[in-house]
C-alpha positions as CSV (number, residue, x, y, z in Angstrom):
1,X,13.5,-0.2,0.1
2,X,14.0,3.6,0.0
3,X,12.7,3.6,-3.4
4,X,9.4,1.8,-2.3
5,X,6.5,4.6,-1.9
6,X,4.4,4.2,1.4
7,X,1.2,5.9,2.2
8,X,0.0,6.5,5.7
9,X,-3.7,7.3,6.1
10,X,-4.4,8.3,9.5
11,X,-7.9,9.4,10.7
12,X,-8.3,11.9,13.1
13,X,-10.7,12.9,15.6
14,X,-10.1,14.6,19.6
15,X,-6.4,14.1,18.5
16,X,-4.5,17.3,19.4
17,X,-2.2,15.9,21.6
18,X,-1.0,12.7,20.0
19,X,-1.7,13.7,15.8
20,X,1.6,16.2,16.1
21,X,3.8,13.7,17.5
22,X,2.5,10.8,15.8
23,X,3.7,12.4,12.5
24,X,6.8,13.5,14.1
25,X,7.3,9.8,15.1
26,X,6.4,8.1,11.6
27,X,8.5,11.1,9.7
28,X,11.8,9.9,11.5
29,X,11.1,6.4,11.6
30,X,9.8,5.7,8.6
31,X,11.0,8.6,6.6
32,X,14.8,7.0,5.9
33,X,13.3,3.8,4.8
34,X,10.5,4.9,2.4
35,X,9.2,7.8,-0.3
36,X,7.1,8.4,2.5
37,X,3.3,10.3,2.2
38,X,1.5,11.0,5.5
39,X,-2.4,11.6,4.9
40,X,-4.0,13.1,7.6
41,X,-8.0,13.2,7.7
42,X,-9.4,15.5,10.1
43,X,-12.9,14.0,11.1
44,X,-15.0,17.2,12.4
45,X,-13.0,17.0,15.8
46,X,-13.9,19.3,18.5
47,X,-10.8,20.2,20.0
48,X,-7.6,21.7,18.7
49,X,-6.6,18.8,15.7
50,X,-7.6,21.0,13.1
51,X,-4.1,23.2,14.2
52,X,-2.2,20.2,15.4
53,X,-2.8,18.9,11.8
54,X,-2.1,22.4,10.4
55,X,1.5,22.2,12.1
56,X,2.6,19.1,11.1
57,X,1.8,19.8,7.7
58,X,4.0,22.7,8.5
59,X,6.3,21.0,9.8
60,X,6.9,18.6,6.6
61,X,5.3,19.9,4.1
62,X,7.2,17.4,1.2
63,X,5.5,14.4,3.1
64,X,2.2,15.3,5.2
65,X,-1.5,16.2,3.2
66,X,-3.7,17.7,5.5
67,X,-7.4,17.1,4.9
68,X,-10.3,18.8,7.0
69,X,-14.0,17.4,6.6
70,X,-16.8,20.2,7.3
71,X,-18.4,17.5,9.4
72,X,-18.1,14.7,11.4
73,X,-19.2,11.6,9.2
74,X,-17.3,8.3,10.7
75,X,-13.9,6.3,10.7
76,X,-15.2,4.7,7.9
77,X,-15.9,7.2,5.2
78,X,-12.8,9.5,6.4
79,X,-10.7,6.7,5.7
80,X,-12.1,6.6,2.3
81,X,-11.5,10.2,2.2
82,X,-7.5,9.5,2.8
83,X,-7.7,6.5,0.3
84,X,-9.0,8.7,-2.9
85,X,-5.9,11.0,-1.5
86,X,-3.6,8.4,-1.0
87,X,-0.6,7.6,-3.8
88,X,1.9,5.0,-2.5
89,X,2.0,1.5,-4.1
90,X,1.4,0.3,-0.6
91,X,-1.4,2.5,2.2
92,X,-1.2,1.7,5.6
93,X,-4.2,2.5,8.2
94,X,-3.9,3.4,11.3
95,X,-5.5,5.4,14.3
96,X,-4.4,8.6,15.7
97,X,-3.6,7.6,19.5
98,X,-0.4,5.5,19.0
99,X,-1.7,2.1,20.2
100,X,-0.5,1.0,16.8
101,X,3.6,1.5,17.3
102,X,5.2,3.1,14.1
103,X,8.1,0.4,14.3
104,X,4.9,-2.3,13.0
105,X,4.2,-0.4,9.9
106,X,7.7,-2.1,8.8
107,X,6.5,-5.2,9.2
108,X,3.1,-4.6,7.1
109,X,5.4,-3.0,4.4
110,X,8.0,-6.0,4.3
111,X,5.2,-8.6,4.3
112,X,3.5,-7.5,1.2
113,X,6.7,-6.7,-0.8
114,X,7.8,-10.1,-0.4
115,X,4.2,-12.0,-1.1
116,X,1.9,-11.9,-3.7
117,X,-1.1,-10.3,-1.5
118,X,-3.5,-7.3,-1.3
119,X,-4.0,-6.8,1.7
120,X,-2.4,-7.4,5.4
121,X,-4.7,-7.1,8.3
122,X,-2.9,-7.4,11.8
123,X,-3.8,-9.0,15.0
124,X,-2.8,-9.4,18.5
125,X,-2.1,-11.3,21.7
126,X,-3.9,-9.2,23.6
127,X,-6.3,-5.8,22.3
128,X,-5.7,-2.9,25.2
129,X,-9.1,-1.7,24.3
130,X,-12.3,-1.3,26.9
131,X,-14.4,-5.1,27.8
132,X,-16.9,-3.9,26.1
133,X,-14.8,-2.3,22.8
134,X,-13.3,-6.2,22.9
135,X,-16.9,-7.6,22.8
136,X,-18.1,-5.7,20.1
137,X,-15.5,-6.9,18.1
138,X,-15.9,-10.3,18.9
139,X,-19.6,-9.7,17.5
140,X,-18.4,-8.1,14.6
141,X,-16.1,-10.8,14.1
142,X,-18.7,-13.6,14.3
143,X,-21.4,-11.8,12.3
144,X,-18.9,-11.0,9.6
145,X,-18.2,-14.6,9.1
146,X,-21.5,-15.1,8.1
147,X,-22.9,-11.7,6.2
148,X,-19.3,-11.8,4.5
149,X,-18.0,-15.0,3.9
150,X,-14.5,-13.5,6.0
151,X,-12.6,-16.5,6.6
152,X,-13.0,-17.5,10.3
153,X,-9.2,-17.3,11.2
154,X,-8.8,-13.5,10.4
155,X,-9.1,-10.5,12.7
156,X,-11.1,-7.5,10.5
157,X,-8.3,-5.1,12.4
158,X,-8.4,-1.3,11.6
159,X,-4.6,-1.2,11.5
160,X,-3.8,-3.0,7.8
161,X,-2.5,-2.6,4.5
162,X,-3.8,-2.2,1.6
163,X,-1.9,-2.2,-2.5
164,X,-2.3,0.1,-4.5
165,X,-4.5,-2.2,-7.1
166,X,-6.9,-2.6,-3.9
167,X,-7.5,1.1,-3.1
168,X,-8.0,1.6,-6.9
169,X,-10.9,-0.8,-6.7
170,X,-12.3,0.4,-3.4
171,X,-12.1,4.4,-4.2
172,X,-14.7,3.3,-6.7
173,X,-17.1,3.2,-4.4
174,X,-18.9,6.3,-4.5
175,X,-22.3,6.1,-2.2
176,X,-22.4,7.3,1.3
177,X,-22.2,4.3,3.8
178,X,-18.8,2.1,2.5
179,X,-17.7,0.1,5.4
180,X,-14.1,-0.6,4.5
181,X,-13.6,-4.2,5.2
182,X,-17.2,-5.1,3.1
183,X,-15.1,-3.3,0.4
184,X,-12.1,-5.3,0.9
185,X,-13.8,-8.4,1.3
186,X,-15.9,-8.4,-2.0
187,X,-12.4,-7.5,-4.2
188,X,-10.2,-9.4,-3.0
189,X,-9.1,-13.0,-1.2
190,X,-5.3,-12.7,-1.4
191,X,-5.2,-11.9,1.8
192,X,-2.2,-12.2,4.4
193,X,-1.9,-11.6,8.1
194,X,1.0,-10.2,10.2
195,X,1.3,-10.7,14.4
196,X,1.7,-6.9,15.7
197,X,1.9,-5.1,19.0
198,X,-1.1,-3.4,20.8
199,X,-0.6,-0.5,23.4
200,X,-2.5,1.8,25.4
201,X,-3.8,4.6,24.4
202,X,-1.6,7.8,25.3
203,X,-4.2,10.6,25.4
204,X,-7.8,10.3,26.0
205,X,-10.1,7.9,25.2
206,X,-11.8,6.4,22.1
207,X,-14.1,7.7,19.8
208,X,-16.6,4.7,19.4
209,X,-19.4,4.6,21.5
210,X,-21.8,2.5,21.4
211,X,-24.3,4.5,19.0
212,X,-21.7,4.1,16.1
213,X,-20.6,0.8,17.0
214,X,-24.3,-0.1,16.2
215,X,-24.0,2.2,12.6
216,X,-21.2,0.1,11.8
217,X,-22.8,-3.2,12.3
218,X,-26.4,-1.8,10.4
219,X,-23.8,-0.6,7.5
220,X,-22.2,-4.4,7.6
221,X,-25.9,-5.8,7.6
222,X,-27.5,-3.3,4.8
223,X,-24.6,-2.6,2.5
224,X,-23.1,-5.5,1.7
225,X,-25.6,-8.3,2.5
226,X,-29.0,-9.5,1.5
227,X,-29.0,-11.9,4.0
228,X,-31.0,-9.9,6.8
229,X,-33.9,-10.2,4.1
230,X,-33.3,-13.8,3.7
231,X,-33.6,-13.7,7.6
232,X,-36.5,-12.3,8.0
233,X,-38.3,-14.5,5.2
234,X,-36.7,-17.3,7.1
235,X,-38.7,-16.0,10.4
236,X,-41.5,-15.8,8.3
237,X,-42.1,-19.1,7.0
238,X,-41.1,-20.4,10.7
239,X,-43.5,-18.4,12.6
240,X,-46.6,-19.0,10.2
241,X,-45.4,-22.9,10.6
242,X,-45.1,-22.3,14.8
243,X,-49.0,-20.7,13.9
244,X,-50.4,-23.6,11.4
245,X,-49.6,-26.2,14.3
246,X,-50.9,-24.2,16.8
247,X,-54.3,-23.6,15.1
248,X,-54.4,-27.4,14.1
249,X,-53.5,-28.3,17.8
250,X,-56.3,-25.7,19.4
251,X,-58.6,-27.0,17.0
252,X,-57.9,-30.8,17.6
253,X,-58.5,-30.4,21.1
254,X,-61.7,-28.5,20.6
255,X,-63.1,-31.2,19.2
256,X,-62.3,-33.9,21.8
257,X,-63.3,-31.4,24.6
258,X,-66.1,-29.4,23.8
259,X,-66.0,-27.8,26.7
260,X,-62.5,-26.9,26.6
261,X,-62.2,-22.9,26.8
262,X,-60.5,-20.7,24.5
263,X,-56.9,-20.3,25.4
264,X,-57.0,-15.9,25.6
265,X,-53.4,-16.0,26.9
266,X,-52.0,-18.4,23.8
267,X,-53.6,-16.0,21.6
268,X,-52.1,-12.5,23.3
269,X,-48.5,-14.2,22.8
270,X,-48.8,-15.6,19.1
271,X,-50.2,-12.0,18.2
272,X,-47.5,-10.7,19.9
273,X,-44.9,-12.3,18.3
274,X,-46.2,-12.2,14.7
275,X,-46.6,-8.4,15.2
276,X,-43.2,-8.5,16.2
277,X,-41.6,-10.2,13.3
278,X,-43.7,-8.6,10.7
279,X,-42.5,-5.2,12.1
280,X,-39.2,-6.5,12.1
281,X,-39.0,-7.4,8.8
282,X,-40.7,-3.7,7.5
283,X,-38.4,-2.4,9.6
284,X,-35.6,-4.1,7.9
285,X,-36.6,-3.6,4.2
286,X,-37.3,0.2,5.4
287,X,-33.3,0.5,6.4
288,X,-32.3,-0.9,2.7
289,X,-35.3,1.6,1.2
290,X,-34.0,4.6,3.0
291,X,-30.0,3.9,2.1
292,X,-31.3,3.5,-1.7
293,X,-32.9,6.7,-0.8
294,X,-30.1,8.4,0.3
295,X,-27.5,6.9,-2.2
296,X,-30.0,8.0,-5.3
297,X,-30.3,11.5,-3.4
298,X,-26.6,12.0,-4.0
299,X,-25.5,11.7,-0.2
300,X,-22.0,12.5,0.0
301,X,-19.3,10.2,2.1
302,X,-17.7,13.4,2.8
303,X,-17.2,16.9,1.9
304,X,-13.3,18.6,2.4
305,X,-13.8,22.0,3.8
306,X,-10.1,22.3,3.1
307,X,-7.3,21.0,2.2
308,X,-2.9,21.5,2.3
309,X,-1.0,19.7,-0.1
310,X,2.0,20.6,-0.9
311,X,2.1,19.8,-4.6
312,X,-0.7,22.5,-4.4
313,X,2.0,25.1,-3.9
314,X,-0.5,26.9,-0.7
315,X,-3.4,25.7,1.3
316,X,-6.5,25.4,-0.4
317,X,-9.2,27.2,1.5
């Protein structure tokens, strides 16, 4: 097992009290039983993480690669930062704030050496996170089932692992909105679960709010489904078929009742709604316009303002 190589890619944001010993924690734990690599991926925090990194790199130099982005840009595309940084024949994710215990990355590690999988997500009894945290993710759950044919019996957790073959494939990806488990999803379905421990959180409080929550879910949607298209020519065709037997219907009963007044208020309400779907759906092909905007115009998923590596001989500023 000693001779198996491990990668750890941890993002990092508002994480100067945990990140130090987090990587004190995995380096004795996990140190004995693996050629261990610790990537660390500083996400434009705002507090002290960018020294907290700096010392544990410091601190061991032969296993930590310190990372520092120039500006805040989402879990998502630091991870991918760690991934094209990452080397070990297995790379484990994980968050900063220790609610992912270092003894579980064993069980990741053991469960993909011994079957023939490419990834491991985890799951839990219970998630320690905030009601409305769970709820989102019981949303993202659902809508992922559908915009990417994930099987309904697994949990899209952040805390996984991925081989080596599958961060090859993934690391191609190149434009500026990857959402990881899309990535994942589209490569591979050797897929294999492992039951793991959830704790609190030991230090403040979690970066998702519900603004990137919601940039998550549009990056789910946009980036690796057509289906919100297919949607909204769905609502379409319903809605014109809602206003074809409407119009028949007003016009049937104007002929029996030639008295009968316009209905003013039935035509306020099926204006409102058509405008309301046809602005939907512009809006909608406008979000896939402006991403193929901003993927042609060379958007970057994220720019290292600098970097420590030991192999590197001295930080590279």
């Amino acid at each position: 097992m000693a001779d198996t190589a491990v990668s750890i890619v941890i993002p990092v944001y508002n994480s100067e009290k945990t990140i130090g010993p987090l990587v004190r924690d995995l380096a004795a734990t996990l140190g004995p039983l693996y050629r261990l690599e610790i990537v660390l991926v500083n996400d434009g925090s705002r507090d002290g993480s960018d020294r907290a990194c700096i010392e544990a790199y410091r601190a061991h130099p032969d296993i930590v690669r310190y990372y520092s982005l120039a500006k805040n840009v989402g879990e998502h595309n630091a991870v991918m930062a760690g991934l094209n940084h990452a080397h070990g024949r297995f790379v484990v994710i994980m968050d900063d704030d220790f609610q992912n215990p270092v003894s579980e990355v064993v069980k990741l590690v053991d469960y993909a050496a011994a079957n023939d999988v490419d990834v491991v997500y985890t799951y839990y009894d219970r998630k320690r996170h905030a009601w409305w945290r769970n709820l989102g993710s019981r949303f993202n759950d659902k809508v992922a089932n559908i915009m990417l044919g994930k099987p309904g019996d697994l949990y899209l957790s952040s805390f996984k692992l991925l081989d080596a073959f599958l961060v090859k494939e993934i690391i191609k990806y190149d434009l500026p909105f990857p959402y990881i488990d899309g990535l994942i999803l589209r490569t591979t379905d050797r897929i294999g679960r492992v039951k793991v421990e959830h704790h609190e959180r030991q230090e403040g409080r979690s970066g998702y709010t519900l603004h990137k929550l919601v940039h998550l879910w549009m990056n789910m949607f946009t980036n690796f489904s057509i289906l919100p298209l297919r949607a909204a020519m769905g609502f379409g065709f319903l809605f014109s078929a809602i206003g074809l037997v409407v119009g028949v219907q007003t016009v049937i009963e104007k002929m029996t009742n030639p008295d009968l007044p316009v209905g003013w208020a039935m035509v306020v309400v099926l204006l409102a709604v058509f405008s309301g779907v046809q602005l939907v759906a512009i809006g909608m092909i406008g979000e896939y316009l402006g991403r193929m905007f901003l993927s042609q115009n060379k958007k970057p998923q994220y720019t290292v303002r600098a970097a420590y590596e030991d192999r590197l001989g001295d930080e590279q500023d």
